[in-house]
HTML snippet that shows the backbone in 3Dmol.js (N, CA, C, O; Angstrom):
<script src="https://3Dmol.org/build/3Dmol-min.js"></script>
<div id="view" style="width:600px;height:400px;position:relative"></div>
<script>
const pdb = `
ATOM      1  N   UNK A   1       0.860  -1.161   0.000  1.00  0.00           N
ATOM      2  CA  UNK A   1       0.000   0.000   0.000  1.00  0.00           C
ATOM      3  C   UNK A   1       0.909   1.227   0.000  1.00  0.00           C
ATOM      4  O   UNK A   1       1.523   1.510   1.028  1.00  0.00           O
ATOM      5  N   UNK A   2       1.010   1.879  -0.969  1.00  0.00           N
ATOM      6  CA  UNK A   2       1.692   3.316  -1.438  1.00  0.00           C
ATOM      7  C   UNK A   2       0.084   4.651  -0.914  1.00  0.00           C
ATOM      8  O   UNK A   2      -1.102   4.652  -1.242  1.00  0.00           O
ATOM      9  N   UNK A   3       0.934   5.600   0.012  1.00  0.00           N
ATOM     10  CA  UNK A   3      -0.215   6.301   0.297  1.00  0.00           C
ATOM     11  C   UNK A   3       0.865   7.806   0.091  1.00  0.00           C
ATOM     12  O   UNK A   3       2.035   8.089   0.348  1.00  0.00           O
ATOM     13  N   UNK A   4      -0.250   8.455  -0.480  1.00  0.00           N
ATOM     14  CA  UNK A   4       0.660  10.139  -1.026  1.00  0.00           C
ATOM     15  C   UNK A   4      -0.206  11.002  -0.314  1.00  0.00           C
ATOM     16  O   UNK A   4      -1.266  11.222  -0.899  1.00  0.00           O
ATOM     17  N   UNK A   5      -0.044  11.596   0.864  1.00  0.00           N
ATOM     18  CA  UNK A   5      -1.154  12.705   1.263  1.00  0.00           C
ATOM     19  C   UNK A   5      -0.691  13.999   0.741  1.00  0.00           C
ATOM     20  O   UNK A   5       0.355  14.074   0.096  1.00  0.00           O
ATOM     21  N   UNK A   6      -1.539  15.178   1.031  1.00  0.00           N
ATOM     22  CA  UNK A   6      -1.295  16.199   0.761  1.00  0.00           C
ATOM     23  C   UNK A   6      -1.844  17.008   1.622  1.00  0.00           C
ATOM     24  O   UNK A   6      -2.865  16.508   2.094  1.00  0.00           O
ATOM     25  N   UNK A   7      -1.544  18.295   2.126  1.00  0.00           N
ATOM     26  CA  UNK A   7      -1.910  18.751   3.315  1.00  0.00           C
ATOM     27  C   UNK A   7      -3.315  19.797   2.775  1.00  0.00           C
ATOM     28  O   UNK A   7      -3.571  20.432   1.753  1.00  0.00           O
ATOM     29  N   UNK A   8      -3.899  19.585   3.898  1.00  0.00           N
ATOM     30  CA  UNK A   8      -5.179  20.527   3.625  1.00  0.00           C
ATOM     31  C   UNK A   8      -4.629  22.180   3.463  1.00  0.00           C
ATOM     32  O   UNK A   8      -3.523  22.497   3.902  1.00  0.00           O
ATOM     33  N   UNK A   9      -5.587  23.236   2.745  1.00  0.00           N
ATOM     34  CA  UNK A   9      -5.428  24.335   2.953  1.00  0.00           C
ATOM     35  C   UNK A   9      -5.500  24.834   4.309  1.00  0.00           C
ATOM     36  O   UNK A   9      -6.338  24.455   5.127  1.00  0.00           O
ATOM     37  N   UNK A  10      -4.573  25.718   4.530  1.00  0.00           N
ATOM     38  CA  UNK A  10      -4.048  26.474   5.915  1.00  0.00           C
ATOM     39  C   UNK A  10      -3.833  25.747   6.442  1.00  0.00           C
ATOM     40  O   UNK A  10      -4.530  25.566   7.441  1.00  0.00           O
ATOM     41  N   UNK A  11      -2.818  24.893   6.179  1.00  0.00           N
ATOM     42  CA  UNK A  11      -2.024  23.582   7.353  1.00  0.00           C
ATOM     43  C   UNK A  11      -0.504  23.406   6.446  1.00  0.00           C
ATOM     44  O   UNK A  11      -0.271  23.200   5.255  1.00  0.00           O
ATOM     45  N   UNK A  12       0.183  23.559   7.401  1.00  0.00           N
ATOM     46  CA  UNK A  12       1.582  23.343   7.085  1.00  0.00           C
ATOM     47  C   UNK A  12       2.317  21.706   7.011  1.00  0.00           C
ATOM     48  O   UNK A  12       3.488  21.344   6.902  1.00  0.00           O
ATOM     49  N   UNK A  13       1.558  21.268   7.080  1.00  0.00           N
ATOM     50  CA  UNK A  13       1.952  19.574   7.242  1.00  0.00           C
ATOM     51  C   UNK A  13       0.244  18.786   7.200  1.00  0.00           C
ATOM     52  O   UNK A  13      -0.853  19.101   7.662  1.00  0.00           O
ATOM     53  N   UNK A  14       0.765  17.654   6.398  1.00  0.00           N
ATOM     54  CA  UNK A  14      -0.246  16.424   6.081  1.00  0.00           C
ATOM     55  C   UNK A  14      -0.998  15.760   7.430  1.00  0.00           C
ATOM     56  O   UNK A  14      -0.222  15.782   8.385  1.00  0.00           O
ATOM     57  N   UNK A  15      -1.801  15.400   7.633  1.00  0.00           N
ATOM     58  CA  UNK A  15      -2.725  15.013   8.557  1.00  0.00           C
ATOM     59  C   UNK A  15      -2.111  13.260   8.447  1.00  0.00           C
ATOM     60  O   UNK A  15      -2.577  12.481   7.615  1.00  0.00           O
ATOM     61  N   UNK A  16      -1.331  12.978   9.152  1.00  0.00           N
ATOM     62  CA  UNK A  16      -0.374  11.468   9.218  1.00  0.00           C
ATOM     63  C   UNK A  16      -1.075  10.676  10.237  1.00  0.00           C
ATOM     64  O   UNK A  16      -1.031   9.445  10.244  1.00  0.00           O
ATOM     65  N   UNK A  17      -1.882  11.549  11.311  1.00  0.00           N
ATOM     66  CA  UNK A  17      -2.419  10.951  12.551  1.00  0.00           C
ATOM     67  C   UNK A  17      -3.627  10.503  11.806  1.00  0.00           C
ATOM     68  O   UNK A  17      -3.993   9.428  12.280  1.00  0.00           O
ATOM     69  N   UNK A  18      -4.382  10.888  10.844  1.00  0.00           N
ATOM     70  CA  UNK A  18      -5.808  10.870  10.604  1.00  0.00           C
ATOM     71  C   UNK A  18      -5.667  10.037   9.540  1.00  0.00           C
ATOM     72  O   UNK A  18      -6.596   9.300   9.207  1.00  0.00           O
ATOM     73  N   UNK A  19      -4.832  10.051   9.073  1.00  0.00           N
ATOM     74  CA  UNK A  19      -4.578   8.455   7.906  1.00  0.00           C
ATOM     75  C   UNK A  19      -4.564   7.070   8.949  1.00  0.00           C
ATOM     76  O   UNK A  19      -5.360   6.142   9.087  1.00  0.00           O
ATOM     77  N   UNK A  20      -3.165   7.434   9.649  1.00  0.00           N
ATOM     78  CA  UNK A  20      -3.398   6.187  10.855  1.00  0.00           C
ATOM     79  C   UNK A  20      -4.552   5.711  10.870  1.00  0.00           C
ATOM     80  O   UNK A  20      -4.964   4.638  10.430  1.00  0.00           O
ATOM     81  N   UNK A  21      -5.187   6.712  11.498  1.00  0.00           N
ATOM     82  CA  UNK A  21      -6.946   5.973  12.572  1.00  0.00           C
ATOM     83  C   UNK A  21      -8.071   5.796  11.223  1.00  0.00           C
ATOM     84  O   UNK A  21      -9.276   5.640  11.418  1.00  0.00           O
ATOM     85  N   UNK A  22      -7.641   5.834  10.261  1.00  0.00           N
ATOM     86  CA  UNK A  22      -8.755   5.623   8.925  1.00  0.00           C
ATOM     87  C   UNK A  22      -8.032   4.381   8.802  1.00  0.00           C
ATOM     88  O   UNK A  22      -8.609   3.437   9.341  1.00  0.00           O
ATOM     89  N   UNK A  23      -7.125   4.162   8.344  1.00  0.00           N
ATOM     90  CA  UNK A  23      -6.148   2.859   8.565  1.00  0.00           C
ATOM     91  C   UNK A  23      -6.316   1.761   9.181  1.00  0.00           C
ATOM     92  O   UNK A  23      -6.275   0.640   8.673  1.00  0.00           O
ATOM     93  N   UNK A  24      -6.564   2.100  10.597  1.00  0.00           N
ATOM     94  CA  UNK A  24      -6.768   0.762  11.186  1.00  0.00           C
ATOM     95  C   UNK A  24      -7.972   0.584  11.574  1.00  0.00           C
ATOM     96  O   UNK A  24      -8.162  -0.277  12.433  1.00  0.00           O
ATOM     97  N   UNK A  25      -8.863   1.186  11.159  1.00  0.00           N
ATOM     98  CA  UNK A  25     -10.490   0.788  10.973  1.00  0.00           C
ATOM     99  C   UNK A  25     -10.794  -0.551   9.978  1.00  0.00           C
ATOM    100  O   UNK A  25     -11.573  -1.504  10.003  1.00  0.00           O
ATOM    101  N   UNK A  26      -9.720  -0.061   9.090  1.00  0.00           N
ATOM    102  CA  UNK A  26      -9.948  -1.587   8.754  1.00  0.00           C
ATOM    103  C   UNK A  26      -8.868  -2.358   8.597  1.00  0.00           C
ATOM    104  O   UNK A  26      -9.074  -3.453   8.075  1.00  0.00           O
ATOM    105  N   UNK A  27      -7.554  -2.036   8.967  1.00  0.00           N
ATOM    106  CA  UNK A  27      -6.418  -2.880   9.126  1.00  0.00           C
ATOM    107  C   UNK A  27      -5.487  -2.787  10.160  1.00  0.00           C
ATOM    108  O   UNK A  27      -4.257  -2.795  10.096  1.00  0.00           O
ATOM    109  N   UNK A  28      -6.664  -2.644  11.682  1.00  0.00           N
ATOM    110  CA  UNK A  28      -6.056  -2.768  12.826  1.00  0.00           C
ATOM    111  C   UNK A  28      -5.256  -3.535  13.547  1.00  0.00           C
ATOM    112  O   UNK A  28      -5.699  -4.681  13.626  1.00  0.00           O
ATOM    113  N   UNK A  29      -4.375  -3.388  14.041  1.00  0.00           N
ATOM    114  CA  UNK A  29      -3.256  -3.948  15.164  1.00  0.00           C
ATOM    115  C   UNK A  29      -3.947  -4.794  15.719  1.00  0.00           C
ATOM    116  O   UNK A  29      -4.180  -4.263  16.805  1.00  0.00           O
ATOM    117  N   UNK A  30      -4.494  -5.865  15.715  1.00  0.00           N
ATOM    118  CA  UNK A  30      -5.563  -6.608  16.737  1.00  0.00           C
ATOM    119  C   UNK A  30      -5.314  -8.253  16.872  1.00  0.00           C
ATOM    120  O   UNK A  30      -4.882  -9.137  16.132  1.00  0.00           O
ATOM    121  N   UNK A  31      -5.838  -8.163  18.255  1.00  0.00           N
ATOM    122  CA  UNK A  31      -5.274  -9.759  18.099  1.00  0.00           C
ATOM    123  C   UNK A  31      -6.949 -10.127  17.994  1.00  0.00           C
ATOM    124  O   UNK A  31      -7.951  -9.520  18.369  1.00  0.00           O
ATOM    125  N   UNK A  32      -6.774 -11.193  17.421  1.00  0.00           N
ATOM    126  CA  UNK A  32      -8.141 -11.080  16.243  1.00  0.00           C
ATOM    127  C   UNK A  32      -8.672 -12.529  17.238  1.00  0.00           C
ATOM    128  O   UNK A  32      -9.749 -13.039  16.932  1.00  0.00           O
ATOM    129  N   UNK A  33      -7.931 -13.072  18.304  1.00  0.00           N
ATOM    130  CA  UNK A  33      -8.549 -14.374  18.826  1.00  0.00           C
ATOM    131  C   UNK A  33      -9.192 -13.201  19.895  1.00  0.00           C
ATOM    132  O   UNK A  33     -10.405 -13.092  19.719  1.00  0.00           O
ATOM    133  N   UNK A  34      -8.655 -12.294  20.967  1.00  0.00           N
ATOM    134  CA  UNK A  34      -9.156 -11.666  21.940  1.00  0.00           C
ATOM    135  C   UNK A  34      -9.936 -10.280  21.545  1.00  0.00           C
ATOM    136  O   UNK A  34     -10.647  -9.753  22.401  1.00  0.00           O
ATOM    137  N   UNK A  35      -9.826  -9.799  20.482  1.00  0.00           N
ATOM    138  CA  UNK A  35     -10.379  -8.540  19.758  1.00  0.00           C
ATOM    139  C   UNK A  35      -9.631  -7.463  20.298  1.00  0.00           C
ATOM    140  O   UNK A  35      -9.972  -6.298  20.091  1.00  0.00           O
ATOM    141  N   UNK A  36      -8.570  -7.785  21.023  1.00  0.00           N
ATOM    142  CA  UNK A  36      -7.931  -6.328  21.604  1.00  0.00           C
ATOM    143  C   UNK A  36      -7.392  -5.243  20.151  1.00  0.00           C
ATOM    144  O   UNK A  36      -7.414  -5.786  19.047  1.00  0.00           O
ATOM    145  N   UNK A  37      -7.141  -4.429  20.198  1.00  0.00           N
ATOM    146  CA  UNK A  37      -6.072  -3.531  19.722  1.00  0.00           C
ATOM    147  C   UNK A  37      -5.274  -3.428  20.323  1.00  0.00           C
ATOM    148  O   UNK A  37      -5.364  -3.017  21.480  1.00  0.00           O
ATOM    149  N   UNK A  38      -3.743  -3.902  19.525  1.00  0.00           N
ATOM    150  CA  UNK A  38      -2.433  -3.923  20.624  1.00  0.00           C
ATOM    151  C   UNK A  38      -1.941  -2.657  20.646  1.00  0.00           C
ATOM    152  O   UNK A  38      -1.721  -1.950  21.629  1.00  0.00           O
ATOM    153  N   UNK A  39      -1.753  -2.372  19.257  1.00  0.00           N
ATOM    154  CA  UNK A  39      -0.902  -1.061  19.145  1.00  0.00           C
ATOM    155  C   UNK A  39      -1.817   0.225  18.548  1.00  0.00           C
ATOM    156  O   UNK A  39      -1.915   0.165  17.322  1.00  0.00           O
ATOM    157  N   UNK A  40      -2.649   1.616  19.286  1.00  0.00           N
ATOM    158  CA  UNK A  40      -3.088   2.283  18.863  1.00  0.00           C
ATOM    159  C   UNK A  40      -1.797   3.377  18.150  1.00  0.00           C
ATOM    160  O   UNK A  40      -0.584   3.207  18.268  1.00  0.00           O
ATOM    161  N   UNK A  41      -2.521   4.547  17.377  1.00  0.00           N
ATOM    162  CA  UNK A  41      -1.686   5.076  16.957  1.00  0.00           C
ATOM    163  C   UNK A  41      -2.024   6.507  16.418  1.00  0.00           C
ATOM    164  O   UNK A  41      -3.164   6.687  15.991  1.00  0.00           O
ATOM    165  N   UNK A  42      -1.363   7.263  16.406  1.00  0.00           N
ATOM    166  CA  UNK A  42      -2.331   8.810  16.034  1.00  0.00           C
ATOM    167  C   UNK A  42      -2.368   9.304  16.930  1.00  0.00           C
ATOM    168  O   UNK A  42      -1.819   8.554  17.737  1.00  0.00           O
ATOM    169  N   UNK A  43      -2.861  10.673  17.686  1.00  0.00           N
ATOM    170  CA  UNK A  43      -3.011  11.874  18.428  1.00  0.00           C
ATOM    171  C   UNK A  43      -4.264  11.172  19.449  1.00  0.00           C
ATOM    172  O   UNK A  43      -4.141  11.013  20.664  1.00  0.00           O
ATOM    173  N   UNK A  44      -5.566  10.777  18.576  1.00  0.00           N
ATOM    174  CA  UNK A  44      -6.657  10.483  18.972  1.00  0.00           C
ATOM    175  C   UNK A  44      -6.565   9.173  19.381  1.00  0.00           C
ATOM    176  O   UNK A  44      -5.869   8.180  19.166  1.00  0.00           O
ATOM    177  N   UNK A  45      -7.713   9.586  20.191  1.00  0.00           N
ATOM    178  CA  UNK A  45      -8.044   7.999  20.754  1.00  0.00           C
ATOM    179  C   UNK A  45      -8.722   7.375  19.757  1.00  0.00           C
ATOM    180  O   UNK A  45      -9.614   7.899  19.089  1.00  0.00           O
ATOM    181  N   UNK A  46      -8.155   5.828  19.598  1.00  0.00           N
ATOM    182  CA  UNK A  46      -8.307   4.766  18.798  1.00  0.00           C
ATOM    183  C   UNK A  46      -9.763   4.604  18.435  1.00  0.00           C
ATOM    184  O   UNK A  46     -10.570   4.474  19.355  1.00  0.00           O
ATOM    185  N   UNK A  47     -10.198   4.600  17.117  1.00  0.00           N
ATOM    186  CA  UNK A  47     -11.624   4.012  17.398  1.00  0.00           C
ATOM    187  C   UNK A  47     -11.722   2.350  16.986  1.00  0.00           C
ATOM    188  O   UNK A  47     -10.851   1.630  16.497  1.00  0.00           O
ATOM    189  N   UNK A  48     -13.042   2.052  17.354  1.00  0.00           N
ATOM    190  CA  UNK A  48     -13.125   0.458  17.168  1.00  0.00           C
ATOM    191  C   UNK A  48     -12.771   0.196  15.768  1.00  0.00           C
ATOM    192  O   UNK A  48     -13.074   1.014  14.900  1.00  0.00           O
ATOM    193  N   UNK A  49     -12.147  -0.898  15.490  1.00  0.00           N
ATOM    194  CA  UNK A  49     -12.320  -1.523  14.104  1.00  0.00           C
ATOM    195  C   UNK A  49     -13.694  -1.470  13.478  1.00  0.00           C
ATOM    196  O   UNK A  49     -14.701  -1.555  14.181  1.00  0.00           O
ATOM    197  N   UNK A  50     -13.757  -1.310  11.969  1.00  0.00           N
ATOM    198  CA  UNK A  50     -15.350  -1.921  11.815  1.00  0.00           C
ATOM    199  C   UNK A  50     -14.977  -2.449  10.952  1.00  0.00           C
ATOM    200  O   UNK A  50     -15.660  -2.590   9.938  1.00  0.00           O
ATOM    201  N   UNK A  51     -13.967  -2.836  11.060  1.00  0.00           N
ATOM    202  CA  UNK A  51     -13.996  -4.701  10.279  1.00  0.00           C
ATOM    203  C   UNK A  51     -12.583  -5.615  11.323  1.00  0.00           C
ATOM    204  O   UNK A  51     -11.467  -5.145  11.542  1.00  0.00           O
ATOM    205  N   UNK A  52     -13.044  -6.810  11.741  1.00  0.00           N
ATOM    206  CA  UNK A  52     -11.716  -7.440  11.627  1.00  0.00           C
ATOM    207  C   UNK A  52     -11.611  -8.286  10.953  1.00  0.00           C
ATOM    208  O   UNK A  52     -12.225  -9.305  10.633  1.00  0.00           O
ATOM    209  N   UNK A  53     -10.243  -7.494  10.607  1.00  0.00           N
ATOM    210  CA  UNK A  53      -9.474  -8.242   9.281  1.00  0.00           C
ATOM    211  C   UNK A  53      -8.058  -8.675   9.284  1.00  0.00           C
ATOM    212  O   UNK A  53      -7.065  -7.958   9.411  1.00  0.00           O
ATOM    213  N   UNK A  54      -8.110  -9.808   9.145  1.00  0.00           N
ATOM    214  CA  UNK A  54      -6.644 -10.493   9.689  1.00  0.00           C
ATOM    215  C   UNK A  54      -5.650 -10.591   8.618  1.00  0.00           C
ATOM    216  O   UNK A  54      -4.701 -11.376   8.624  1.00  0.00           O
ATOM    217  N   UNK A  55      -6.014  -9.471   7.403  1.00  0.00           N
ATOM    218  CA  UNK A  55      -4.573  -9.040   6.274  1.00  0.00           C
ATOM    219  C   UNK A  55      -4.097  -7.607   6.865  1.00  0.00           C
ATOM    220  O   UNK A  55      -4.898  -6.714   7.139  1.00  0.00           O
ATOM    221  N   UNK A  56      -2.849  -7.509   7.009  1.00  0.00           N
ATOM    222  CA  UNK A  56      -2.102  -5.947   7.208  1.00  0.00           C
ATOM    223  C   UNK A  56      -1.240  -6.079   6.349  1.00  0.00           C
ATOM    224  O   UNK A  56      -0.334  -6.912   6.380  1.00  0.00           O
ATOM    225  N   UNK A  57      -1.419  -5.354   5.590  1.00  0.00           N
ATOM    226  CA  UNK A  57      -0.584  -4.933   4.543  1.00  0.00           C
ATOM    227  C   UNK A  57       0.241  -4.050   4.956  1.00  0.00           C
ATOM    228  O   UNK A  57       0.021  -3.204   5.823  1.00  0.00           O
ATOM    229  N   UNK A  58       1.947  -4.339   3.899  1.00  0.00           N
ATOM    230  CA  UNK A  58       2.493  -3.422   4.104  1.00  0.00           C
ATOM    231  C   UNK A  58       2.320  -1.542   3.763  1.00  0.00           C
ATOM    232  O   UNK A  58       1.526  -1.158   2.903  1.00  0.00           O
ATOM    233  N   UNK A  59       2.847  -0.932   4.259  1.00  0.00           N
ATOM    234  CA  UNK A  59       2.566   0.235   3.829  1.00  0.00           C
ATOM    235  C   UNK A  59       3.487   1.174   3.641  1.00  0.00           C
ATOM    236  O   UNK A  59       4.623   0.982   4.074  1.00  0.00           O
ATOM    237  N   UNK A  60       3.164   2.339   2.972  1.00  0.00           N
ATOM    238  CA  UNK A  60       4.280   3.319   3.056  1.00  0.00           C
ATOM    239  C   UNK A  60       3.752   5.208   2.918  1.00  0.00           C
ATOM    240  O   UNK A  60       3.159   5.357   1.850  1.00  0.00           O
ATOM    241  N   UNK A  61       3.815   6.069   3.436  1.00  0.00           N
ATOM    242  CA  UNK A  61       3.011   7.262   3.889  1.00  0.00           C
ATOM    243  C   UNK A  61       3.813   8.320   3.370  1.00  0.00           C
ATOM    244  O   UNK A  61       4.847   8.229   4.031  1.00  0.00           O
ATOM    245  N   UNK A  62       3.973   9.481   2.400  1.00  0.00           N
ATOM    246  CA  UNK A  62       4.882   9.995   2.746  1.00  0.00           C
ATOM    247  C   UNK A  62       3.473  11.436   1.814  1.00  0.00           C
ATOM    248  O   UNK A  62       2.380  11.292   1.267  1.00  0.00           O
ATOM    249  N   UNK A  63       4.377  12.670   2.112  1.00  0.00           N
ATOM    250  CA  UNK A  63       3.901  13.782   1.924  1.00  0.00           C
ATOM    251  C   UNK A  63       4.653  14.426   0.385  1.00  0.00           C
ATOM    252  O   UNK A  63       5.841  14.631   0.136  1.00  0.00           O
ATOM    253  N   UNK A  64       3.180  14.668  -0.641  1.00  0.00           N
ATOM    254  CA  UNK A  64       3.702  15.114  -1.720  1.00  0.00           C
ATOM    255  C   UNK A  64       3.207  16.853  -1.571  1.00  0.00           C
ATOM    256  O   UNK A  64       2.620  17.519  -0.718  1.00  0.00           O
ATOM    257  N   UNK A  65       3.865  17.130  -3.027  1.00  0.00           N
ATOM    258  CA  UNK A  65       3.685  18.849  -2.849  1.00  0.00           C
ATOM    259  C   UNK A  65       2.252  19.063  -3.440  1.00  0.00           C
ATOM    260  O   UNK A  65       1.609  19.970  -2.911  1.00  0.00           O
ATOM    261  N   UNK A  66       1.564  18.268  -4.602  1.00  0.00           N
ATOM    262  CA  UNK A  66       0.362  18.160  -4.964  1.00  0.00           C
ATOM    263  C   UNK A  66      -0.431  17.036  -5.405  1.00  0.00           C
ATOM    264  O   UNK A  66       0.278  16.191  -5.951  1.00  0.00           O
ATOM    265  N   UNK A  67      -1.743  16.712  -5.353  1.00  0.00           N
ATOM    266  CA  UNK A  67      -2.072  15.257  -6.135  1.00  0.00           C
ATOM    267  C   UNK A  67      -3.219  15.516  -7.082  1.00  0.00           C
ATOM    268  O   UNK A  67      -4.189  16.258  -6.937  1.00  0.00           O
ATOM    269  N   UNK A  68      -2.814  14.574  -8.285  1.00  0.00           N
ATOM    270  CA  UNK A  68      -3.514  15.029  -9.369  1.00  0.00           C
ATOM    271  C   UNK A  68      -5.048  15.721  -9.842  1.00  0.00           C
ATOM    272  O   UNK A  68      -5.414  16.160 -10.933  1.00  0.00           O
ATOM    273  N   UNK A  69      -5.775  15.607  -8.494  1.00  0.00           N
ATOM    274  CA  UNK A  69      -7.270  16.314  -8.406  1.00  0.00           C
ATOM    275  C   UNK A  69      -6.888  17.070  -7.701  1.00  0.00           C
ATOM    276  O   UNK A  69      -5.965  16.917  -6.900  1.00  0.00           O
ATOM    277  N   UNK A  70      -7.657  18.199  -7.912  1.00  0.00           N
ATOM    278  CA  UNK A  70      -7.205  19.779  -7.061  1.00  0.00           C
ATOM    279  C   UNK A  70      -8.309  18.847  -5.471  1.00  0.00           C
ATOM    280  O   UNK A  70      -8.968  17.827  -5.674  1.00  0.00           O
ATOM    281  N   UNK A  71      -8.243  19.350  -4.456  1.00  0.00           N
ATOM    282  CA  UNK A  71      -9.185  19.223  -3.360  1.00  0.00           C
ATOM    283  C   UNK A  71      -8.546  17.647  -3.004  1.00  0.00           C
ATOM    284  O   UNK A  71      -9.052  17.269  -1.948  1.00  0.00           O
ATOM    285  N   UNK A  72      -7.949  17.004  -3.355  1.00  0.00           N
ATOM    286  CA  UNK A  72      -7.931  15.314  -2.697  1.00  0.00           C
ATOM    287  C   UNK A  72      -6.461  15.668  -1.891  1.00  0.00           C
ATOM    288  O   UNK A  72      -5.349  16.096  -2.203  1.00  0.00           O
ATOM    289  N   UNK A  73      -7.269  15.152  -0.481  1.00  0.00           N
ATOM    290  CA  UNK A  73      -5.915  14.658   0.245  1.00  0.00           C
ATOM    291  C   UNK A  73      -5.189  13.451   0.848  1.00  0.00           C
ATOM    292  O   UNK A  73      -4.354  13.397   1.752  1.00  0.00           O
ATOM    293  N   UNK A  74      -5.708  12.562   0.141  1.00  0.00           N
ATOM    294  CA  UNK A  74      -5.086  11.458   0.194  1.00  0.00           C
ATOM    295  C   UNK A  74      -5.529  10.509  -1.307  1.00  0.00           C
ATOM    296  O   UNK A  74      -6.532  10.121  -1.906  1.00  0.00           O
ATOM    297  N   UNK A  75      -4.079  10.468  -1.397  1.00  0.00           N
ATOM    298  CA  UNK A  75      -3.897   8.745  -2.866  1.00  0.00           C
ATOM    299  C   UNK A  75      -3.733   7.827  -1.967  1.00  0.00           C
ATOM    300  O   UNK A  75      -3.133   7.950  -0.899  1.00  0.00           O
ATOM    301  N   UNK A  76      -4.481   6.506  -2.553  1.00  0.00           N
ATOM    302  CA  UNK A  76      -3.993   5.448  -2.530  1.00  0.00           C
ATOM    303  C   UNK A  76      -3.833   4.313  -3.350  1.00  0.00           C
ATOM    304  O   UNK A  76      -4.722   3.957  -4.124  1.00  0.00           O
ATOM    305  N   UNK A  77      -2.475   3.565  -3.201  1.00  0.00           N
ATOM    306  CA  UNK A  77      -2.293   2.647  -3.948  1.00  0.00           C
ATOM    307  C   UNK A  77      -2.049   1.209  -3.426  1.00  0.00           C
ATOM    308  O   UNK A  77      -1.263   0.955  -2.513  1.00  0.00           O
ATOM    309  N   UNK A  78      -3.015   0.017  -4.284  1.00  0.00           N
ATOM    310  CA  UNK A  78      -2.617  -0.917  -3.644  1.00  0.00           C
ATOM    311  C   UNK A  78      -2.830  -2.434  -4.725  1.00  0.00           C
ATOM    312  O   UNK A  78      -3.711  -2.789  -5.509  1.00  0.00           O
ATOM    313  N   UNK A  79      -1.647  -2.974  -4.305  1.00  0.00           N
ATOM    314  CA  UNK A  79      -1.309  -4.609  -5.053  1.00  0.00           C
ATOM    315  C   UNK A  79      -2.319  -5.478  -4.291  1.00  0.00           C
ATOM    316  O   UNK A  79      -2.276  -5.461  -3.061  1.00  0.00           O
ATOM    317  N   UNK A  80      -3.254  -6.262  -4.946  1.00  0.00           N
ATOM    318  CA  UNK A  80      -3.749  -6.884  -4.519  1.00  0.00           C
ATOM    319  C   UNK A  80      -4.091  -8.595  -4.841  1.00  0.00           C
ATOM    320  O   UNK A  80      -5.168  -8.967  -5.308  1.00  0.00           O
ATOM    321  N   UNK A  81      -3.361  -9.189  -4.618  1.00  0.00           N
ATOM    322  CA  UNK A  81      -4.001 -10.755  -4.931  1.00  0.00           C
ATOM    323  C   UNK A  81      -4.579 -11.475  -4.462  1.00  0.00           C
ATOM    324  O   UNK A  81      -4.086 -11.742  -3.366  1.00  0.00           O
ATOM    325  N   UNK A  82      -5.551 -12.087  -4.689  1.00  0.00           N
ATOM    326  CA  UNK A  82      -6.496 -12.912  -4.506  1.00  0.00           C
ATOM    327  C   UNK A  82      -6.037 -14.604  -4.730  1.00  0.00           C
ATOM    328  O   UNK A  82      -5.681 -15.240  -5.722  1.00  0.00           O
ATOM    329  N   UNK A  83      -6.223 -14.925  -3.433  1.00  0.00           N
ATOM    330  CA  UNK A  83      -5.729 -16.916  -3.832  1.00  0.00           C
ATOM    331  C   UNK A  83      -6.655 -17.351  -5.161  1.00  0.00           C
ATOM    332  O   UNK A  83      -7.399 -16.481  -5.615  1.00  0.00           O
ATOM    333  N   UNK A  84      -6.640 -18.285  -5.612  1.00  0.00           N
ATOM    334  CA  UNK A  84      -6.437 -19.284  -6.485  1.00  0.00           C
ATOM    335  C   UNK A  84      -8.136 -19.183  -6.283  1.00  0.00           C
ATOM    336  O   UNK A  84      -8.677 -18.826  -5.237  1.00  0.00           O
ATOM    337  N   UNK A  85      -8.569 -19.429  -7.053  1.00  0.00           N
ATOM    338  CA  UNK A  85     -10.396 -19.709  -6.594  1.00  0.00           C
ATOM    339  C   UNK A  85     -11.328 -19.112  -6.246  1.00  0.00           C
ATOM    340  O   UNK A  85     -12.523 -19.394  -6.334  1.00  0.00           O
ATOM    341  N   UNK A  86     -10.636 -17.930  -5.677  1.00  0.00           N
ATOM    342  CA  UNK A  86     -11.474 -16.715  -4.796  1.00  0.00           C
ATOM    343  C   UNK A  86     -12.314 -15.885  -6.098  1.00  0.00           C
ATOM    344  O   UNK A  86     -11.715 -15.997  -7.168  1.00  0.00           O
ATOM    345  N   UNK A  87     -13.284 -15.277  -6.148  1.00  0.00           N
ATOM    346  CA  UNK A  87     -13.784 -14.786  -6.967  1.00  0.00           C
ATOM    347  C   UNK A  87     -13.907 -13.326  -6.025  1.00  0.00           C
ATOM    348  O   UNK A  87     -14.605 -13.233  -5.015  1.00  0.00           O
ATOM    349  N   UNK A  88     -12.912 -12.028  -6.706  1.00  0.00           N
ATOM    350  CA  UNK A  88     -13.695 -10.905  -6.209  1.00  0.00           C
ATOM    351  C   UNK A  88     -14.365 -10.499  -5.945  1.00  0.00           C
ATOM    352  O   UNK A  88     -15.248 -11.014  -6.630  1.00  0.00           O
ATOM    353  N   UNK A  89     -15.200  -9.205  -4.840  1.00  0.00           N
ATOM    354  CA  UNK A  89     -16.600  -9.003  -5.187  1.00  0.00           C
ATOM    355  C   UNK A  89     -16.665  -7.655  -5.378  1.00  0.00           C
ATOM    356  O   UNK A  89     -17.732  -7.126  -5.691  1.00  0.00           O
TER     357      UNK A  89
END
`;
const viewer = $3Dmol.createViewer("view");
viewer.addModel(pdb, "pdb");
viewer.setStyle({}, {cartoon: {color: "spectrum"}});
viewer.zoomTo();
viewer.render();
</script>
């Protein structure tokens, strides 16, 4: 997962905490037998998962100077394979 933010107007830096906690809503730190969250992360307090999902992908975050739609502050990119049989939905 390749992620390019871009900072909102009148902000000097990208919102990195608020990607986090969008992040692990659905690809939380969790031990998925006890439902804990091990590792929160961001400024804010953690919110619940609303999914658990036992893929975490790797990732990578970094801050560009613009992204190709005027108003978007966050790209994302992601490789995705599917086992043998699985039919997308």
């Amino acid at each position: 997962m390749r992620v390019f933010l871009d900072n909102a107007p009148g902000t000097t830096r990208a919102d990195y905490a608020g990607w986090n906690r969008a992040y692990l809503q659905y690809f939380a730190d969790t031990d998925l037998t006890m439902g804990e969250t091990l590792v929160p992360t961001g400024t804010a307090a953690p919110a619940a998962p609303l999914v658990r999902n036992p893929a975490r992908p790797s990732r990578f975050a970094l801050e560009v100077a613009i992204l190709p739609v005027p108003g978007w502050l966050v790209e994302v990119e992601v490789d995705a394979v599917y086992p043998a049989g699985v039919t997308p939905r």
